[in-house]
C-alpha positions as CSV (number, residue, x, y, z in Angstrom):
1,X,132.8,80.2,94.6
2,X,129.6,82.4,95.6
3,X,130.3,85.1,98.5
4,X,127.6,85.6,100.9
5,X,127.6,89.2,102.6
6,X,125.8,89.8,105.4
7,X,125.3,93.6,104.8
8,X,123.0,96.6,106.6
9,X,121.5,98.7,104.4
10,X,120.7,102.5,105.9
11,X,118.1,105.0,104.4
12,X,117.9,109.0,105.5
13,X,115.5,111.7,104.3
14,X,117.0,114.8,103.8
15,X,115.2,117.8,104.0
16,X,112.1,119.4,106.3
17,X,110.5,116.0,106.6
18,X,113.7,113.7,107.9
19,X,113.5,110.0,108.2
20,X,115.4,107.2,108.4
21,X,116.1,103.6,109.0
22,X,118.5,100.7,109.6
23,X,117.8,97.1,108.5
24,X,119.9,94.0,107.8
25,X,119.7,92.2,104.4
26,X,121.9,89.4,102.9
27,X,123.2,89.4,99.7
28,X,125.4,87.3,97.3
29,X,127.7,88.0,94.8
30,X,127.9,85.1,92.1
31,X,129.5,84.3,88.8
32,X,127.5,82.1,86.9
33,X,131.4,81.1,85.2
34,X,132.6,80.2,88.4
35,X,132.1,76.4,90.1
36,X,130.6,76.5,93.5
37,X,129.5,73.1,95.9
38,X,126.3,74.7,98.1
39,X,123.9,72.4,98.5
40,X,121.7,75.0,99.6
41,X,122.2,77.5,96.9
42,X,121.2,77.3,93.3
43,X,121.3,78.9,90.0
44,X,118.2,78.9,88.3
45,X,116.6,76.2,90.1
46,X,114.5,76.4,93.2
47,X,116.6,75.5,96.8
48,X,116.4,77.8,99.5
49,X,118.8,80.6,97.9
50,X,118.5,80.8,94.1
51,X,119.1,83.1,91.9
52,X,116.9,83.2,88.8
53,X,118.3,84.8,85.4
54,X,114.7,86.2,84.8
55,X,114.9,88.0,87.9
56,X,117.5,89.9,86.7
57,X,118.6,91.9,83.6
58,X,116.5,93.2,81.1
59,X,112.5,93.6,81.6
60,X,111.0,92.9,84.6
61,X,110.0,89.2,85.3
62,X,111.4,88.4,81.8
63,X,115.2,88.8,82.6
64,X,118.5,87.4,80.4
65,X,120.5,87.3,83.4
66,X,124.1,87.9,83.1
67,X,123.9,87.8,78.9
68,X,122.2,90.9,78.8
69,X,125.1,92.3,81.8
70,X,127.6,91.4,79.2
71,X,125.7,92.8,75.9
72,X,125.5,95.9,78.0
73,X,128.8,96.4,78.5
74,X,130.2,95.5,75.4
75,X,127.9,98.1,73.6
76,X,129.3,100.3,75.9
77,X,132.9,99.1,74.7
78,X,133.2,97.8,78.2
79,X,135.2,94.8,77.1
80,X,138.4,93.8,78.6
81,X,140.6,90.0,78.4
82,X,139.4,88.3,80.9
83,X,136.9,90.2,82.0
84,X,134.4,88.7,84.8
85,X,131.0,89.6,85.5
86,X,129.4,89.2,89.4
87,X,126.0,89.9,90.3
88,X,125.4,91.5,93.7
89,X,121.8,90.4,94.8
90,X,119.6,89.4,97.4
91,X,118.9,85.7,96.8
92,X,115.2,84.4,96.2
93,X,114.4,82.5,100.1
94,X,111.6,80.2,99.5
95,X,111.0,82.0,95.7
96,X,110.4,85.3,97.3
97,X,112.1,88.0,94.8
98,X,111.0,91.1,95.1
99,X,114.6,93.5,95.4
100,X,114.9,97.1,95.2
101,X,118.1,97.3,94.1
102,X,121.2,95.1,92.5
103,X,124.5,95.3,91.1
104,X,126.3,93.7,88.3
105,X,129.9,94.3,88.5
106,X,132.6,93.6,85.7
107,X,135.6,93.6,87.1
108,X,139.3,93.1,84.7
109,X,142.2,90.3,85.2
110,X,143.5,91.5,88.0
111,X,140.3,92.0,89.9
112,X,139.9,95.7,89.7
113,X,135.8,96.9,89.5
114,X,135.6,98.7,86.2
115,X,131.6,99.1,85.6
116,X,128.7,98.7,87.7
117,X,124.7,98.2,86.5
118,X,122.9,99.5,89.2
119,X,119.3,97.8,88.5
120,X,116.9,99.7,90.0
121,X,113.0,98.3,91.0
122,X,110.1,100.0,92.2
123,X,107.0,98.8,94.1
124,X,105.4,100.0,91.2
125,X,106.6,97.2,88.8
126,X,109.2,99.1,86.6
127,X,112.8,98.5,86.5
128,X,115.8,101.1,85.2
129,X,119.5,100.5,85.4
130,X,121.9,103.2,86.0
131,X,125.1,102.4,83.7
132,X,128.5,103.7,86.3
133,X,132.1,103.9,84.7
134,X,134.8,106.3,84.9
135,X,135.4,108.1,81.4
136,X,138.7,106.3,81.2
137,X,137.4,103.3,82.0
138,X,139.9,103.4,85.4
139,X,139.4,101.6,88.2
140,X,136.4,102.6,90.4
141,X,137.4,103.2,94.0
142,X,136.0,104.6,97.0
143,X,136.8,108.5,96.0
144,X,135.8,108.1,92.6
145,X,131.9,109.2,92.4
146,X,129.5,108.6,89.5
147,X,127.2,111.0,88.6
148,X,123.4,109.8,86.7
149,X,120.0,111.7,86.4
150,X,117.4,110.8,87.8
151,X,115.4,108.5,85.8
152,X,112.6,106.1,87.5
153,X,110.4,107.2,89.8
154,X,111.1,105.0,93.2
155,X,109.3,106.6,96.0
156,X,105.9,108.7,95.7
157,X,107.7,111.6,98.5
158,X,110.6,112.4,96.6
159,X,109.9,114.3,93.0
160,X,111.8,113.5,89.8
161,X,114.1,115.8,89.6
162,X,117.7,115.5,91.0
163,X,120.4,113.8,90.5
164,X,122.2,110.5,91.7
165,X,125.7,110.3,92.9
166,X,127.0,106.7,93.3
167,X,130.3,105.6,95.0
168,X,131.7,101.8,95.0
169,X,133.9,100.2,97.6
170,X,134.3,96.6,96.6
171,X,137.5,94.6,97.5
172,X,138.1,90.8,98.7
173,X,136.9,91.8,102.8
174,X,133.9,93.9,102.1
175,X,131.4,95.8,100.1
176,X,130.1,99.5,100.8
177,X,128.2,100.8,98.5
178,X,126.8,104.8,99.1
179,X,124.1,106.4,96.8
180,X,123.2,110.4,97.8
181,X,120.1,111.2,96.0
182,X,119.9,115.3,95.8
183,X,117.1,117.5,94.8
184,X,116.4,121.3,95.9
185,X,114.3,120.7,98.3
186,X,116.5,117.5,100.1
187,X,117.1,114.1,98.9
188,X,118.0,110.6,100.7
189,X,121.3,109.1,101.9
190,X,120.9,105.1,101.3
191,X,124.0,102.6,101.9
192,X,125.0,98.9,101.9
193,X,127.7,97.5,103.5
194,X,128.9,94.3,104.5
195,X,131.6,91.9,104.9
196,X,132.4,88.8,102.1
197,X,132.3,85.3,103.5
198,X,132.7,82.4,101.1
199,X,128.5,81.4,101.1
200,X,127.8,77.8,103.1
201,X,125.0,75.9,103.9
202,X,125.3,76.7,107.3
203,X,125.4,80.8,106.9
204,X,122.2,79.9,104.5
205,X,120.3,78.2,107.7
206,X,121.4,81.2,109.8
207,X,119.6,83.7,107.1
208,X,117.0,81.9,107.4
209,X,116.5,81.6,110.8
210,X,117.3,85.3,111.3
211,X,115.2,87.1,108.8
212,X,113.1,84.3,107.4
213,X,110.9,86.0,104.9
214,X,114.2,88.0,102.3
215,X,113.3,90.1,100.2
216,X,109.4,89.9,101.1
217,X,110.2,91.6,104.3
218,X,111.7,94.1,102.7
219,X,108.9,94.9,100.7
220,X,107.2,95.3,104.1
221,X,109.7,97.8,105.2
222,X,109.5,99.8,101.9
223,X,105.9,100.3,102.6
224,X,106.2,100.8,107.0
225,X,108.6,103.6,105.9
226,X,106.0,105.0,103.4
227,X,103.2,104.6,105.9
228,X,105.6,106.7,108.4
229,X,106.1,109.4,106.0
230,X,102.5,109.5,104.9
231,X,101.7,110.1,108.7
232,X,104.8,113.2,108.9
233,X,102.3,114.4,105.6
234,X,105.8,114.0,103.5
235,X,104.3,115.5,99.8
236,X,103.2,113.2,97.9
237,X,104.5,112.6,94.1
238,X,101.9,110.9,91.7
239,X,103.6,108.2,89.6
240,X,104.8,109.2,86.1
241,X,105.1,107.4,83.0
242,X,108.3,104.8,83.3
243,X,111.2,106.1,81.1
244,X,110.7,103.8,77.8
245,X,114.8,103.3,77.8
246,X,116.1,100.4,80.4
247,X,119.5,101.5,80.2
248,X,121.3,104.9,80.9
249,X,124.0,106.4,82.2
């Protein structure tokens, strides 16, 4: 079965220069190990929500999919009986793919989130993924927060430095999702939630209909919001070299 989840996503700038925005986005969460009867929806084939493996995992454009999820976990003796691997992402509509952010989740036998990769992509054409677990390798819940350096450069008005602190809500109703970005001069607040519907044809058609464009129009966002901070003469950060790991924590 693939979930669909009709999420928001919210952004605020912290700081002098504030800003911030609302937008819907759809998502699915999908198992490639799992059967599912979509007509609409494919896996590595073009329909009118796919997901590719070589849009995800490893370098840009050239992605393994959930193989690399797996070899990434397991070097990081993330390795339980059992264990299932479900990749949160916005779905290509008509082969559009451009997504700022996704999330491959391993979860244990009895359905309890253990790891997240939180694959990070900037306009800019680099990827980075941010590797979340509890020491113990516990249960991540809603108070448990994960703390990661900064390491890719995502937007030109906010500087390298700082430091990420992610927090997963993931159970069989909903997703919510909250990364705070903090630096000493402010930082950014950016969310997704949404509720889990088992993914039809006719939700598909509704996506569609609704925001027809995916992930392209996001793209336009990300670059409206630029443009609007640009105009607020937000300081601009020059683009540094991409970090030459792909995977840290």
């Amino acid at each position: 079965m693939v979930d669909y989840v009709k999420g928001h996503t919210y952004h605020g700038r912290l700081g002098k220069i504030r800003n911030s925005f609302i937008y819907n986005v759809d998502f699915v969460l999908f198992d490639e190990n799992e059967p599912y009867d979509v007509k609409m929806f494919s896996h590595n084939r073009a329909n009118l929500f796919s997901i590719f493996d070589r849009d995800h995992g490893g370098p840009r454009n050239f992605g393994k999919g959930f193989s690399w999820a797996r070899d990434v976990f397991s070097r990081n003796h993330i390795d339980f009986p059992e264990m299932k691997v479900k990749l949160l992402a916005q779905p290509r509509m008509f082969l559009t793919k451009f997504t700022p952010v996704s999330f491959w989740m391993a979860f244990d036998a009895a359905d309890k989130l253990i790891a997240v990769i939180v694959e990070v992509n900037n306009t800019f054409g680099d990827r980075y993924s941010y590797l979340c677990y509890n020491d113990d390798l516990s249960e991540i819940t809603k108070n448990k927060i994960i703390k990661s350096k900064k390491a890719l450069h995502v937007s030109p008005f906010q500087p390298m430095e700082g430091v990420y602190k992610f927090s997963f809500d993931v159970n069989a109703k909903q997703i919510f999702i909250r990364i705070d970005y903090n630096h000493d001069s402010g930082g950014v607040v950016a969310t997704l939630e949404g509720k889990r519907n088992p993914l039809t044809s006719k939700l598909i058609l509704i996506a569609l209909l609704m925001r027809p464009f995916g992930s392209a129009r996001v793209l336009f966002l990300i670059h409206l919001q630029a443009l609007r901070l640009w105009l607020k003469k937000a300081t601009f950060s020059a683009r540094p070299k991409p970090p030459t790991e792909s995977v840290g924590r």
